[in-house]
ModelCIF file with pLDDT and N, C-alpha, C, O atoms, coordinates in Angstrom:
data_MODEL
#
_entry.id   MODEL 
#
_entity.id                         1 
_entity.type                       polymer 
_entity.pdbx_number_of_molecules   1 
#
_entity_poly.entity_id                      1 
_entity_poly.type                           'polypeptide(L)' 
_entity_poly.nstd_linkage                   no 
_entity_poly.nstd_monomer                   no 
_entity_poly.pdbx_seq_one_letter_code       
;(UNK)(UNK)(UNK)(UNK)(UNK)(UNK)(UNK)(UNK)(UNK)(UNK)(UNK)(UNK)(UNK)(UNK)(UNK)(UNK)
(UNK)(UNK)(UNK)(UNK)(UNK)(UNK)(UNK)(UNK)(UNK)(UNK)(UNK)(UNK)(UNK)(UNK)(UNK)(UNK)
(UNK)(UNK)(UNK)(UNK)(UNK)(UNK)(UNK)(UNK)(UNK)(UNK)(UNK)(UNK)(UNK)(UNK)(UNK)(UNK)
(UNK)(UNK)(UNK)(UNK)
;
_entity_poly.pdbx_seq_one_letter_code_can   XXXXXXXXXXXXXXXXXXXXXXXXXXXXXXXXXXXXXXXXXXXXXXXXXXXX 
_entity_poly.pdbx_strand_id                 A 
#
loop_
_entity_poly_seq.entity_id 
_entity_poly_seq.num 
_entity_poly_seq.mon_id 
_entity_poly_seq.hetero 
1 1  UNK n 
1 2  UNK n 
1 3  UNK n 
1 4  UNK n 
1 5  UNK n 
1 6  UNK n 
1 7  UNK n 
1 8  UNK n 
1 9  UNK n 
1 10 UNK n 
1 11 UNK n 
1 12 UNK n 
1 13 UNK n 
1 14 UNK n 
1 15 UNK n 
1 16 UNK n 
1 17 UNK n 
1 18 UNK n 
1 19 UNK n 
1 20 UNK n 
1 21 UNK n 
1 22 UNK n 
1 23 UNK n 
1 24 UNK n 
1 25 UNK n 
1 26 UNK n 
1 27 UNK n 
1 28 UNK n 
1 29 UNK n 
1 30 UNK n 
1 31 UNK n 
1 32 UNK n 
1 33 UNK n 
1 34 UNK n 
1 35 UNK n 
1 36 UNK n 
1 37 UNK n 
1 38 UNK n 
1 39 UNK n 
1 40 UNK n 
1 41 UNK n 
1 42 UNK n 
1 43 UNK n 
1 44 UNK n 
1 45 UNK n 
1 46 UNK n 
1 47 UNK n 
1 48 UNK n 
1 49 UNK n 
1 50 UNK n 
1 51 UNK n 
1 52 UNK n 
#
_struct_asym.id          A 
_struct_asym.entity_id   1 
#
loop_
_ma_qa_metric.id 
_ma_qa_metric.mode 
_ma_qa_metric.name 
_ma_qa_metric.software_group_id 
_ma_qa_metric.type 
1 global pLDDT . pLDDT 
2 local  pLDDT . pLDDT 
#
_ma_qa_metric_global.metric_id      1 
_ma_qa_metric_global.metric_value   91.06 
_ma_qa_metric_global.model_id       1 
_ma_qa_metric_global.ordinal_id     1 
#
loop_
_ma_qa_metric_local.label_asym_id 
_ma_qa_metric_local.label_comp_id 
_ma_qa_metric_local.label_seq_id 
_ma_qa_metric_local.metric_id 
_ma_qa_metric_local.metric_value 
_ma_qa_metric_local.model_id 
_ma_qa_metric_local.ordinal_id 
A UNK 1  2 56.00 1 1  
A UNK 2  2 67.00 1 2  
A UNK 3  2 65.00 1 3  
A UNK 4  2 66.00 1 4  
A UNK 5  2 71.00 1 5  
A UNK 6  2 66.00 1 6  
A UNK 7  2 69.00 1 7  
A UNK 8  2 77.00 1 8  
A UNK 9  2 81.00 1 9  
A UNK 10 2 85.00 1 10 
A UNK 11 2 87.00 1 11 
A UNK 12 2 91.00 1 12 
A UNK 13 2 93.00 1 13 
A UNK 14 2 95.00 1 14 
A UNK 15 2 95.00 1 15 
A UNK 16 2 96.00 1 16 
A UNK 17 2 96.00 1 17 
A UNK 18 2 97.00 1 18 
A UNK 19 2 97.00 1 19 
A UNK 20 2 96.00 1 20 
A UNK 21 2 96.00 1 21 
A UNK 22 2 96.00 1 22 
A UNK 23 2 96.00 1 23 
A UNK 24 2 96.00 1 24 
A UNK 25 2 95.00 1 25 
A UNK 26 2 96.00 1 26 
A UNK 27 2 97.00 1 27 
A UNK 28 2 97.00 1 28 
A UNK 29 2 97.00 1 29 
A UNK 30 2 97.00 1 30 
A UNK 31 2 97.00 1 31 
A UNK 32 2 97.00 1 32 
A UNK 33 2 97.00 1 33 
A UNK 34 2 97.00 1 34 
A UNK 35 2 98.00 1 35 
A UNK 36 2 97.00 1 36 
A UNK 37 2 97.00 1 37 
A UNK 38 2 98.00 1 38 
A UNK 39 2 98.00 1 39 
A UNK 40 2 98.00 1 40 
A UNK 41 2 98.00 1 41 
A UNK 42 2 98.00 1 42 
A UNK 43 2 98.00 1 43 
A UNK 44 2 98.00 1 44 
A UNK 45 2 97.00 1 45 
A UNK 46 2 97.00 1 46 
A UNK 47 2 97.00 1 47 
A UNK 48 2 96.00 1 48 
A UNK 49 2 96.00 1 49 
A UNK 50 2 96.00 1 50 
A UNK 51 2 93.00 1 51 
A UNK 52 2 88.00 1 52 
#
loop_
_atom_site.group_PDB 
_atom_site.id 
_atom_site.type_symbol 
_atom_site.label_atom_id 
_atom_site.label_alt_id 
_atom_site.label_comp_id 
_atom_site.label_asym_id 
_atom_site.label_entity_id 
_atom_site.label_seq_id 
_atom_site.pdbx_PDB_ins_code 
_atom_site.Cartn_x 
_atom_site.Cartn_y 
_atom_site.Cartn_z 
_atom_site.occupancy 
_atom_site.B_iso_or_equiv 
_atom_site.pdbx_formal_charge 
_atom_site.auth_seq_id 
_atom_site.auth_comp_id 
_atom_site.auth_asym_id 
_atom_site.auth_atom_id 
_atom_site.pdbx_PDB_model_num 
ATOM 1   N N  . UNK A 1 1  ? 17.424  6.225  20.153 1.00 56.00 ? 1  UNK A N  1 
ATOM 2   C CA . UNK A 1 1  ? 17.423  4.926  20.786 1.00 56.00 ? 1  UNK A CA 1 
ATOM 3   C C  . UNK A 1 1  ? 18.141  3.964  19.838 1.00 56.00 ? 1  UNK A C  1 
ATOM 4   O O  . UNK A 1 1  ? 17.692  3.819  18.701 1.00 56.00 ? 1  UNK A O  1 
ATOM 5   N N  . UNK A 1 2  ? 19.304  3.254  20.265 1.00 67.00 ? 2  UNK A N  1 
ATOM 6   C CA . UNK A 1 2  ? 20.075  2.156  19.489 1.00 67.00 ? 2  UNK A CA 1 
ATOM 7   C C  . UNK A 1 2  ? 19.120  1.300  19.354 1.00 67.00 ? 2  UNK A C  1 
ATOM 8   O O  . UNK A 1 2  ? 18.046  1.412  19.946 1.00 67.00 ? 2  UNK A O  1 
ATOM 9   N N  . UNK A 1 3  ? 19.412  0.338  18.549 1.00 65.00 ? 3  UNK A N  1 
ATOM 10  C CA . UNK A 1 3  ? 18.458  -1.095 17.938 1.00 65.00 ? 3  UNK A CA 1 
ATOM 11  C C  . UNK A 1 3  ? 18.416  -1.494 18.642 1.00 65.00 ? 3  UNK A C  1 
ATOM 12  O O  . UNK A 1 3  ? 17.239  -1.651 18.969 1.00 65.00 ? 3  UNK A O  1 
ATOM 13  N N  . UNK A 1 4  ? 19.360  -2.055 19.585 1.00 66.00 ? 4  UNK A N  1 
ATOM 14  C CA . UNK A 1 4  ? 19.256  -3.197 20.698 1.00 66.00 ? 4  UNK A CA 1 
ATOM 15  C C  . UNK A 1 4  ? 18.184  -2.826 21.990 1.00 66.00 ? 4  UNK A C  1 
ATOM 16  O O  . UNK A 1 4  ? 17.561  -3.799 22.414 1.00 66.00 ? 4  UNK A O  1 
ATOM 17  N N  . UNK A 1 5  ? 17.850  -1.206 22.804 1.00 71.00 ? 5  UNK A N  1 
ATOM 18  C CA . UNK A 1 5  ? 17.217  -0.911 23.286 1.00 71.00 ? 5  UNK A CA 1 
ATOM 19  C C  . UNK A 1 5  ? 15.769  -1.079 22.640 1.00 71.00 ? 5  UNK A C  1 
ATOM 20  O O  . UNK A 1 5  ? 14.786  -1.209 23.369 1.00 71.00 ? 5  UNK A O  1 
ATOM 21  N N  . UNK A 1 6  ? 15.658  -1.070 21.151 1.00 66.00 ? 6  UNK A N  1 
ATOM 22  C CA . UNK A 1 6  ? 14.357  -1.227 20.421 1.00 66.00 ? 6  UNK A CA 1 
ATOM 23  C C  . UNK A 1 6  ? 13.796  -2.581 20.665 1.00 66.00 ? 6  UNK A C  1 
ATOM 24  O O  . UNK A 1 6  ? 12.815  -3.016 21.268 1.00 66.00 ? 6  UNK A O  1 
ATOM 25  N N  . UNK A 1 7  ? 14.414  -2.901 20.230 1.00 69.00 ? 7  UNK A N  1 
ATOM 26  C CA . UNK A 1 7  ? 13.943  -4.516 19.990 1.00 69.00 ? 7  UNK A CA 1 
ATOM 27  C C  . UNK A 1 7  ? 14.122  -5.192 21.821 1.00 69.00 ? 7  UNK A C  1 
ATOM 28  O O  . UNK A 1 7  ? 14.065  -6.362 22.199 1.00 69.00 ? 7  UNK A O  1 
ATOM 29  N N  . UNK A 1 8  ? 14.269  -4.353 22.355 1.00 77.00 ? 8  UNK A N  1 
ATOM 30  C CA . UNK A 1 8  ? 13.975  -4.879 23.498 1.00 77.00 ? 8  UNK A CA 1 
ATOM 31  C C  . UNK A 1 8  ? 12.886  -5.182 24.322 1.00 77.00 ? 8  UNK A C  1 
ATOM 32  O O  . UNK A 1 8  ? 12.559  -6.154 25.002 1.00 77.00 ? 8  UNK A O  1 
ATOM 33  N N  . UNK A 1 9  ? 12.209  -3.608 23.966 1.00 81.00 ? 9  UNK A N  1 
ATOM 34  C CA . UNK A 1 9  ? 10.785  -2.903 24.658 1.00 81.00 ? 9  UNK A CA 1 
ATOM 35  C C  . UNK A 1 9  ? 9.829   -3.484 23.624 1.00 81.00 ? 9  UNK A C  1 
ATOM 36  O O  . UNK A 1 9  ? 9.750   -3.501 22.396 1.00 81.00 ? 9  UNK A O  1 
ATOM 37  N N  . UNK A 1 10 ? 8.802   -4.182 25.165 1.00 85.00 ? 10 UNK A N  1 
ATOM 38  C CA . UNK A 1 10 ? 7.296   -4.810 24.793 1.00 85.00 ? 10 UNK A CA 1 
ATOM 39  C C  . UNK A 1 10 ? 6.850   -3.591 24.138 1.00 85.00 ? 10 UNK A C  1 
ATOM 40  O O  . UNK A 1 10 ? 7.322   -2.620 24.730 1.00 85.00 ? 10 UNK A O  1 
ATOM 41  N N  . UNK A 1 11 ? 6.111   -3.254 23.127 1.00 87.00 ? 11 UNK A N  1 
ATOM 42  C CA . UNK A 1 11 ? 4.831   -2.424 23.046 1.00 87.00 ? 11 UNK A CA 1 
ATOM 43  C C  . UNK A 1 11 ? 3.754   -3.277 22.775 1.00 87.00 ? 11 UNK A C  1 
ATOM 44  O O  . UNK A 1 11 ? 4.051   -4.459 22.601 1.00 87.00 ? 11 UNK A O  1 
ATOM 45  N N  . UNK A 1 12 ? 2.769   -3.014 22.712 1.00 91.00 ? 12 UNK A N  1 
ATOM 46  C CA . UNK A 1 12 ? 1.351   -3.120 22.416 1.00 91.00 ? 12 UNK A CA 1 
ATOM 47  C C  . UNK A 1 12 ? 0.941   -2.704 21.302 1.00 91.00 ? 12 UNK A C  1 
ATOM 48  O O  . UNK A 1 12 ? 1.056   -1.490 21.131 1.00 91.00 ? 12 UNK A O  1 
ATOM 49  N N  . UNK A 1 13 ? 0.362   -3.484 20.227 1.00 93.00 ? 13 UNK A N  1 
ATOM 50  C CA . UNK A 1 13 ? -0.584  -1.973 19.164 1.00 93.00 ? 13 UNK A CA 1 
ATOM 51  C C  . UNK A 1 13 ? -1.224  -1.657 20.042 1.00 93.00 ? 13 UNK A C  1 
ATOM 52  O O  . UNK A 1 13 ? -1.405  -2.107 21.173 1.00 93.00 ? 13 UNK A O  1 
ATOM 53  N N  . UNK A 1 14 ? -1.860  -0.232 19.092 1.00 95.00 ? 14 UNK A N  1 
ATOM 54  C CA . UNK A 1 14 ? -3.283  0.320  19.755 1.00 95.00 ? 14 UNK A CA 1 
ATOM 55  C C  . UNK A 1 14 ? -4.247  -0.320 19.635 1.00 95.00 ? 14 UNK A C  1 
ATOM 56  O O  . UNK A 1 14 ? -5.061  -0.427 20.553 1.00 95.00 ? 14 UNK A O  1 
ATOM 57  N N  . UNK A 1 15 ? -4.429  -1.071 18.129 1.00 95.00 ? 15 UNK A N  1 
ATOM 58  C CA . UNK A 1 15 ? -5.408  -2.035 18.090 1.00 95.00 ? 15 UNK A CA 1 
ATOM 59  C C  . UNK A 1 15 ? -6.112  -2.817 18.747 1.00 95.00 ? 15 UNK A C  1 
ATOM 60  O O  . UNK A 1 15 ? -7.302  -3.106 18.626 1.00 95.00 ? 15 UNK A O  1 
ATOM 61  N N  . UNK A 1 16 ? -5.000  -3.313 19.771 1.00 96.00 ? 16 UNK A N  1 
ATOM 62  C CA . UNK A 1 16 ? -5.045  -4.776 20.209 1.00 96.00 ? 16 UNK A CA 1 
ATOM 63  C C  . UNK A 1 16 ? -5.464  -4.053 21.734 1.00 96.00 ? 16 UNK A C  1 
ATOM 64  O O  . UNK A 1 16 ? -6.147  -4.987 22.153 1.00 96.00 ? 16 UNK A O  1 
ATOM 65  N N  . UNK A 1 17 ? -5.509  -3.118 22.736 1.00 96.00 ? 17 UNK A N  1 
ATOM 66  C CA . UNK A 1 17 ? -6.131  -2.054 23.254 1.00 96.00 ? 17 UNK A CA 1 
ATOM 67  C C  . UNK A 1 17 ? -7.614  -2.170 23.039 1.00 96.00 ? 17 UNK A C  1 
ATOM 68  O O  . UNK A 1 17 ? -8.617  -2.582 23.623 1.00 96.00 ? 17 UNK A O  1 
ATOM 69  N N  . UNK A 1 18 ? -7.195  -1.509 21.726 1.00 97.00 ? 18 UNK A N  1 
ATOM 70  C CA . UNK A 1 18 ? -8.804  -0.882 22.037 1.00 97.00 ? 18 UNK A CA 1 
ATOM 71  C C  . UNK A 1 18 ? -9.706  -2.276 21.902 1.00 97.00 ? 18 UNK A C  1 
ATOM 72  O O  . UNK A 1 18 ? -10.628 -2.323 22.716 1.00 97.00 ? 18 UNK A O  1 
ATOM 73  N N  . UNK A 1 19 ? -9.585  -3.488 20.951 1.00 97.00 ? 19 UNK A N  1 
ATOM 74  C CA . UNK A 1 19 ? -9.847  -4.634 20.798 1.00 97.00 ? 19 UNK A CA 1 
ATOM 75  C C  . UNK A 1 19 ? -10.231 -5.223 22.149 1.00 97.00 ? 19 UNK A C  1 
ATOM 76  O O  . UNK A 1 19 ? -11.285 -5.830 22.342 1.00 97.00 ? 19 UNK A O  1 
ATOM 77  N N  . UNK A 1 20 ? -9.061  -4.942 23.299 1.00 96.00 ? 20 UNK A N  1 
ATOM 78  C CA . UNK A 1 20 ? -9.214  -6.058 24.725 1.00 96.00 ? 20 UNK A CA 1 
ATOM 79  C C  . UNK A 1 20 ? -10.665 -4.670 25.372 1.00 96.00 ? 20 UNK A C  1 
ATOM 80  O O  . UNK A 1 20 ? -11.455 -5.121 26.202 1.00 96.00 ? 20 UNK A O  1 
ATOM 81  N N  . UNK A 1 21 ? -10.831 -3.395 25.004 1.00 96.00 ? 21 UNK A N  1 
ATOM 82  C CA . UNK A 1 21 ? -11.342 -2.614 25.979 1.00 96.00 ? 21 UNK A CA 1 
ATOM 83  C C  . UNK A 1 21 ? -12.989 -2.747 25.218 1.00 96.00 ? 21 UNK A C  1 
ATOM 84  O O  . UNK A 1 21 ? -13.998 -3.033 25.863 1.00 96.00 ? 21 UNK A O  1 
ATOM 85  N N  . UNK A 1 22 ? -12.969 -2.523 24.019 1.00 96.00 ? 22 UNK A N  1 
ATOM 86  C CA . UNK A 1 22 ? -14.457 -2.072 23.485 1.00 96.00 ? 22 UNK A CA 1 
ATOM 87  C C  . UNK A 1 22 ? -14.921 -3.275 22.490 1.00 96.00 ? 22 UNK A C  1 
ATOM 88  O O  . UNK A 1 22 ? -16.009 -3.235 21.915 1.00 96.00 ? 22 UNK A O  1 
ATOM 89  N N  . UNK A 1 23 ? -13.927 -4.431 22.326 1.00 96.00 ? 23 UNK A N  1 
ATOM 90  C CA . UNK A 1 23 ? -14.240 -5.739 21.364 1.00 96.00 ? 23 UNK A CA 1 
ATOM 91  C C  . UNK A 1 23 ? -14.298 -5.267 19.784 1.00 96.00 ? 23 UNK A C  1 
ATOM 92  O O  . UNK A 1 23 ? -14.546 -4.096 19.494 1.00 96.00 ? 23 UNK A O  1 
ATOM 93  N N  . UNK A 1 24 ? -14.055 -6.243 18.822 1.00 96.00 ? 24 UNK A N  1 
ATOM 94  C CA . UNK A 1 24 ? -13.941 -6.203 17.480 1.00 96.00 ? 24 UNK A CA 1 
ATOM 95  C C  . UNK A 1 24 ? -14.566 -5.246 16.670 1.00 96.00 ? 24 UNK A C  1 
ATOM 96  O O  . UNK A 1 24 ? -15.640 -4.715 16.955 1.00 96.00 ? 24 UNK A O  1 
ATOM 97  N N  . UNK A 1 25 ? -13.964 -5.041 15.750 1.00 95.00 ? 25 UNK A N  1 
ATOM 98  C CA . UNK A 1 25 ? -14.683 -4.529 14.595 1.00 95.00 ? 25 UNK A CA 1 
ATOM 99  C C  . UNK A 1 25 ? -15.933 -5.159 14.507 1.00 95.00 ? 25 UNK A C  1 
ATOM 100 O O  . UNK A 1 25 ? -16.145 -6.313 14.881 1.00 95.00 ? 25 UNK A O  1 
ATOM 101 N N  . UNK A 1 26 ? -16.915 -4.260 13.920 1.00 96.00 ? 26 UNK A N  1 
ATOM 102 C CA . UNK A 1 26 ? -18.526 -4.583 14.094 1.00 96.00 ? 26 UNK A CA 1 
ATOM 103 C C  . UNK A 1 26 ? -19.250 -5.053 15.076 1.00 96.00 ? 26 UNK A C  1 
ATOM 104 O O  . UNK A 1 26 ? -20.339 -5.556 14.800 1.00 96.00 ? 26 UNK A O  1 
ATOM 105 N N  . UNK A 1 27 ? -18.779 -4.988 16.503 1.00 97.00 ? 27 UNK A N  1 
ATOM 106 C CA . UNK A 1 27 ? -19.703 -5.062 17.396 1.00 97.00 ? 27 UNK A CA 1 
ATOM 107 C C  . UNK A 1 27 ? -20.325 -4.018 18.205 1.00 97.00 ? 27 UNK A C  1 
ATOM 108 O O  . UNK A 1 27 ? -19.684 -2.973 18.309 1.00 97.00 ? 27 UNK A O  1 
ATOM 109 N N  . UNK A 1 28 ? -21.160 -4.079 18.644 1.00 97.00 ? 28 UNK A N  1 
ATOM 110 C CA . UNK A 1 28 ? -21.569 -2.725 19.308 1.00 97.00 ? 28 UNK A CA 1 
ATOM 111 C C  . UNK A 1 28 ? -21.184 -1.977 20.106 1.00 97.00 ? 28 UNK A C  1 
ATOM 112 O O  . UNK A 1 28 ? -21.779 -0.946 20.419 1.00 97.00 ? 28 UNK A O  1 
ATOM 113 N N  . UNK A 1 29 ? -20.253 -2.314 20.517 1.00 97.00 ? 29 UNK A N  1 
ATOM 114 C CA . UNK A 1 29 ? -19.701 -1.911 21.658 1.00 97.00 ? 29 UNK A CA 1 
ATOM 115 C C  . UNK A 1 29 ? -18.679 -1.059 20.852 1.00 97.00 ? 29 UNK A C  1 
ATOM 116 O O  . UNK A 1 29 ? -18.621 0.114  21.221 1.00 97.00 ? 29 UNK A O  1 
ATOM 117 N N  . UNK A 1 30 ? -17.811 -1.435 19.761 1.00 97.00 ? 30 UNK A N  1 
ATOM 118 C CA . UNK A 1 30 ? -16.812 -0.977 19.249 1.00 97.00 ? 30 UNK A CA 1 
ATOM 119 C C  . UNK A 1 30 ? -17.334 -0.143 18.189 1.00 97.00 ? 30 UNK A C  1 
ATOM 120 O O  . UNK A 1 30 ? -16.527 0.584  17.610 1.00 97.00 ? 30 UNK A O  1 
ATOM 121 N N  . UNK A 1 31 ? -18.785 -0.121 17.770 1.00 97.00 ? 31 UNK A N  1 
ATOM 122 C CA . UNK A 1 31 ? -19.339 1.045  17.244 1.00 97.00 ? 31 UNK A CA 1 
ATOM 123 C C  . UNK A 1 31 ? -19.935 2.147  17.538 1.00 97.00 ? 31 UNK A C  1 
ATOM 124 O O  . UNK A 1 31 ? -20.219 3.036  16.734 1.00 97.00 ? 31 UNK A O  1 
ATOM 125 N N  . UNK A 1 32 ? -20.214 2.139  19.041 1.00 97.00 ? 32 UNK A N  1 
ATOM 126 C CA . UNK A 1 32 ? -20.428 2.967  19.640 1.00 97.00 ? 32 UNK A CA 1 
ATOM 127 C C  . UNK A 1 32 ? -19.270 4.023  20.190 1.00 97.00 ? 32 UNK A C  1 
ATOM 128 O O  . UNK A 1 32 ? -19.303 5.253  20.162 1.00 97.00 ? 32 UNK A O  1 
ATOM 129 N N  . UNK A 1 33 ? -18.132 3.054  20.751 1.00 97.00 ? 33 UNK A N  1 
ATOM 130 C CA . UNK A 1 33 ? -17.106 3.758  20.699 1.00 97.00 ? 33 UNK A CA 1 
ATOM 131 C C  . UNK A 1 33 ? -15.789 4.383  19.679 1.00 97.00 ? 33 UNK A C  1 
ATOM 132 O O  . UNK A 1 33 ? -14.665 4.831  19.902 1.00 97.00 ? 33 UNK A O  1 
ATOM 133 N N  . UNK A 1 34 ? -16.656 4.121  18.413 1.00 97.00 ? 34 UNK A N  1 
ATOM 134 C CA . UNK A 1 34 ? -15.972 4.671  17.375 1.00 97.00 ? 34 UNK A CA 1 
ATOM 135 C C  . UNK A 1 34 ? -16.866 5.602  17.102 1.00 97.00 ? 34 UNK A C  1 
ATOM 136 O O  . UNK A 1 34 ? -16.347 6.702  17.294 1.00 97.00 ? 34 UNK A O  1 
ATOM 137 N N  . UNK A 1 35 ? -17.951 5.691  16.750 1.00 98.00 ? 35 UNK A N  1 
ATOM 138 C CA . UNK A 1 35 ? -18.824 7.033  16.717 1.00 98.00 ? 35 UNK A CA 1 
ATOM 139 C C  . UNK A 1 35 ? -18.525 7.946  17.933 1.00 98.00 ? 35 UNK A C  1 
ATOM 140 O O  . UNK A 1 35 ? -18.211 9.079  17.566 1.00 98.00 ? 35 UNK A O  1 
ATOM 141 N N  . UNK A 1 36 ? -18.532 7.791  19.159 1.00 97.00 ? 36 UNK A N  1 
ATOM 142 C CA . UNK A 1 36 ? -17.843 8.740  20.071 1.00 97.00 ? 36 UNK A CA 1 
ATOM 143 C C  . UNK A 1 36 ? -17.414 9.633  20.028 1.00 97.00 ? 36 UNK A C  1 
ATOM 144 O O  . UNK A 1 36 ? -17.722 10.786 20.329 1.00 97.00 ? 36 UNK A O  1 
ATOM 145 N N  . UNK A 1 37 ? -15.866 8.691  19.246 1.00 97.00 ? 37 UNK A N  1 
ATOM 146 C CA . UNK A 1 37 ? -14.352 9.312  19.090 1.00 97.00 ? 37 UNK A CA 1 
ATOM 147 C C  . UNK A 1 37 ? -14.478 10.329 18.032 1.00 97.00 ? 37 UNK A C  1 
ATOM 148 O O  . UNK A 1 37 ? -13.741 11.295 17.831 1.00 97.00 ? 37 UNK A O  1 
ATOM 149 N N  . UNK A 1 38 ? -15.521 9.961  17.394 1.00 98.00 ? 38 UNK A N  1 
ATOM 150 C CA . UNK A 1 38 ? -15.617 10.619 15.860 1.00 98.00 ? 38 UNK A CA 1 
ATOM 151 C C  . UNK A 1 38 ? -16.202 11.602 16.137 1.00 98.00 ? 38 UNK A C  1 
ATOM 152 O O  . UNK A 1 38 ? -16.013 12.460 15.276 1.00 98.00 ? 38 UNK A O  1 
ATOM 153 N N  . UNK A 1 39 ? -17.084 12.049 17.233 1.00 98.00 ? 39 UNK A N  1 
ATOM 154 C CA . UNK A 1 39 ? -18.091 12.954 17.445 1.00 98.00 ? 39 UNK A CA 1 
ATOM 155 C C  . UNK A 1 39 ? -16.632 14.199 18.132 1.00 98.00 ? 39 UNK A C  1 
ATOM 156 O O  . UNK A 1 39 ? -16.397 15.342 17.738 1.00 98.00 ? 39 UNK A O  1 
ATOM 157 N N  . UNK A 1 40 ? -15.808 13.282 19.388 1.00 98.00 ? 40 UNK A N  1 
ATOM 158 C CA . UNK A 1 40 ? -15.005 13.793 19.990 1.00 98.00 ? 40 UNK A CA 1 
ATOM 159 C C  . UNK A 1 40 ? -13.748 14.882 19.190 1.00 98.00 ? 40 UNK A C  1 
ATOM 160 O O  . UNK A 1 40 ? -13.131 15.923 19.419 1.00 98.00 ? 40 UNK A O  1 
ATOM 161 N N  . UNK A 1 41 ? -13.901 13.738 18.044 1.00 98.00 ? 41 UNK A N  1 
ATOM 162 C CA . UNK A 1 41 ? -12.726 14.678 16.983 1.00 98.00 ? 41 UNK A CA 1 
ATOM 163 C C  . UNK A 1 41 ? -13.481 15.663 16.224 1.00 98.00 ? 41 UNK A C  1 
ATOM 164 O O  . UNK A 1 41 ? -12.778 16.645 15.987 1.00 98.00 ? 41 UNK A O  1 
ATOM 165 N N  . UNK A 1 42 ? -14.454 15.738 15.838 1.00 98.00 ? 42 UNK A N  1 
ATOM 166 C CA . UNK A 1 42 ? -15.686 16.652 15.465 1.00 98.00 ? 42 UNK A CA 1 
ATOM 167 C C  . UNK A 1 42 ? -15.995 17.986 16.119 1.00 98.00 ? 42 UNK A C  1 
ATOM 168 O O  . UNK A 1 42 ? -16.298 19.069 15.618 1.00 98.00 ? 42 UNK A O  1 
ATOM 169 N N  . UNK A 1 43 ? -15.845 17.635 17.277 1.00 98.00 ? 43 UNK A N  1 
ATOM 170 C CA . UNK A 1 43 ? -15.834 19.245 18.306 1.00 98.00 ? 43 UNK A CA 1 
ATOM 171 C C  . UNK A 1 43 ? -14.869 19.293 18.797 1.00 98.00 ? 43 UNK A C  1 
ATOM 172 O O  . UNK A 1 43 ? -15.012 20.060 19.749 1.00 98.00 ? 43 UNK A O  1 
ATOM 173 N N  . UNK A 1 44 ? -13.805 18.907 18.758 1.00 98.00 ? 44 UNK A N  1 
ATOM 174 C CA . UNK A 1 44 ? -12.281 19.742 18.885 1.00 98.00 ? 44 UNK A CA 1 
ATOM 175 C C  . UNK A 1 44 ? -12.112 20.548 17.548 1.00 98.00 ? 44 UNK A C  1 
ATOM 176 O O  . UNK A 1 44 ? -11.809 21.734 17.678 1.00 98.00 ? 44 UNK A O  1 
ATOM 177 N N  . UNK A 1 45 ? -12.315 19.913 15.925 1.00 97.00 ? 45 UNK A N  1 
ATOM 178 C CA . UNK A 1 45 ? -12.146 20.790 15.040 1.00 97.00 ? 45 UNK A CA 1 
ATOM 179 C C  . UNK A 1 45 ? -12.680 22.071 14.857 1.00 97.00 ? 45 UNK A C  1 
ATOM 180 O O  . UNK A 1 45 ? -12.278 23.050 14.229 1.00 97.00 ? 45 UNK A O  1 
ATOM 181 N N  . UNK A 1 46 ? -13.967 21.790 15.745 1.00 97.00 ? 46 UNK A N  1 
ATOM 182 C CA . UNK A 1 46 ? -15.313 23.379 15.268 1.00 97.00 ? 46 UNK A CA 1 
ATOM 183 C C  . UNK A 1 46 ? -14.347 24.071 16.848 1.00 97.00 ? 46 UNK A C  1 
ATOM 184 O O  . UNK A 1 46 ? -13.696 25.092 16.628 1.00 97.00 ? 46 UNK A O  1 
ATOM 185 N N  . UNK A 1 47 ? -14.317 23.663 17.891 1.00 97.00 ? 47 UNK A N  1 
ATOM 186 C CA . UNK A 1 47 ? -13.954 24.570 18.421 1.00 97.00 ? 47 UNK A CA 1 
ATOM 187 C C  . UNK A 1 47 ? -12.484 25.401 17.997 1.00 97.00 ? 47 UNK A C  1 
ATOM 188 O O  . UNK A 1 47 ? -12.109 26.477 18.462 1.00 97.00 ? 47 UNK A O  1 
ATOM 189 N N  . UNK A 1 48 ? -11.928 24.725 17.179 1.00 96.00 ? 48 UNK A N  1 
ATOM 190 C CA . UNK A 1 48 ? -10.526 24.956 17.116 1.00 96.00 ? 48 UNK A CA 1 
ATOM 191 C C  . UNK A 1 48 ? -10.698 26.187 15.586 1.00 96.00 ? 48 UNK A C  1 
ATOM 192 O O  . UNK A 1 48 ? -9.811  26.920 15.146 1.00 96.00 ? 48 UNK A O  1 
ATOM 193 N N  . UNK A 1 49 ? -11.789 26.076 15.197 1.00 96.00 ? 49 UNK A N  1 
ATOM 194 C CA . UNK A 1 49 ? -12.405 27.072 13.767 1.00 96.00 ? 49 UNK A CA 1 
ATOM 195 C C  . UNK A 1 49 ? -12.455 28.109 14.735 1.00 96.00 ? 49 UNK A C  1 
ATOM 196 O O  . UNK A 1 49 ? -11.702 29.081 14.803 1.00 96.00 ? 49 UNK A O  1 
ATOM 197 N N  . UNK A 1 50 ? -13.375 27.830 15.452 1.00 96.00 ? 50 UNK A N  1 
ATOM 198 C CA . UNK A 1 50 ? -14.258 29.305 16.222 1.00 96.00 ? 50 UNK A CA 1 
ATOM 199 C C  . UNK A 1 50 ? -13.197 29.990 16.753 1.00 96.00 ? 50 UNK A C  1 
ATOM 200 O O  . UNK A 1 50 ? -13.479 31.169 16.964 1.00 96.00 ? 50 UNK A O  1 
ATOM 201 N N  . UNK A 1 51 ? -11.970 29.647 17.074 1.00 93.00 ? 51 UNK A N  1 
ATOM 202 C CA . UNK A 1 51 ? -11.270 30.392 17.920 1.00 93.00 ? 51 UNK A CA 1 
ATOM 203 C C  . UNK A 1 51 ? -10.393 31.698 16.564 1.00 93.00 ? 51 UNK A C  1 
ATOM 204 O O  . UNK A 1 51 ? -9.856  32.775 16.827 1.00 93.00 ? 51 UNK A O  1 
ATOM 205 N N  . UNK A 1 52 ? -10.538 31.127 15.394 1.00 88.00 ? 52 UNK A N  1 
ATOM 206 C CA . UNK A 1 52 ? -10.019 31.523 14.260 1.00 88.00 ? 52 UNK A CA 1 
ATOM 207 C C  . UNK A 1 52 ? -10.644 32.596 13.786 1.00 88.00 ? 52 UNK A C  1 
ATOM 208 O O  . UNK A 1 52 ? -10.282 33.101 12.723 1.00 88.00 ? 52 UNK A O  1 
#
């Protein structure tokens, strides 16, 4: 992609996402859904052992 196509396209952080969906750092909402994710990435790794 040339510069000029770059600097063209809106993106978004992810931050600012997950911020509008689950609210700030240290609120409950955004700690719950960070423990989740963490649980979520947690059993993709063990399943991804077991298959080993």
């Amino acid at each position: 992609m040339n510069k000029k196509k770059k600097d063209d396209v809106q993106l978004t952080p992810i931050e600012e996402l997950i911020k509008e969906d689950f609210g700030s750092e240290g609120t409950v909402e955004r700690t719950a859904f960070e423990t989740g994710v963490d649980a979520f990435i947690l059993g993709e790794c063990l399943k991804e052992e077991r298959k080993k």
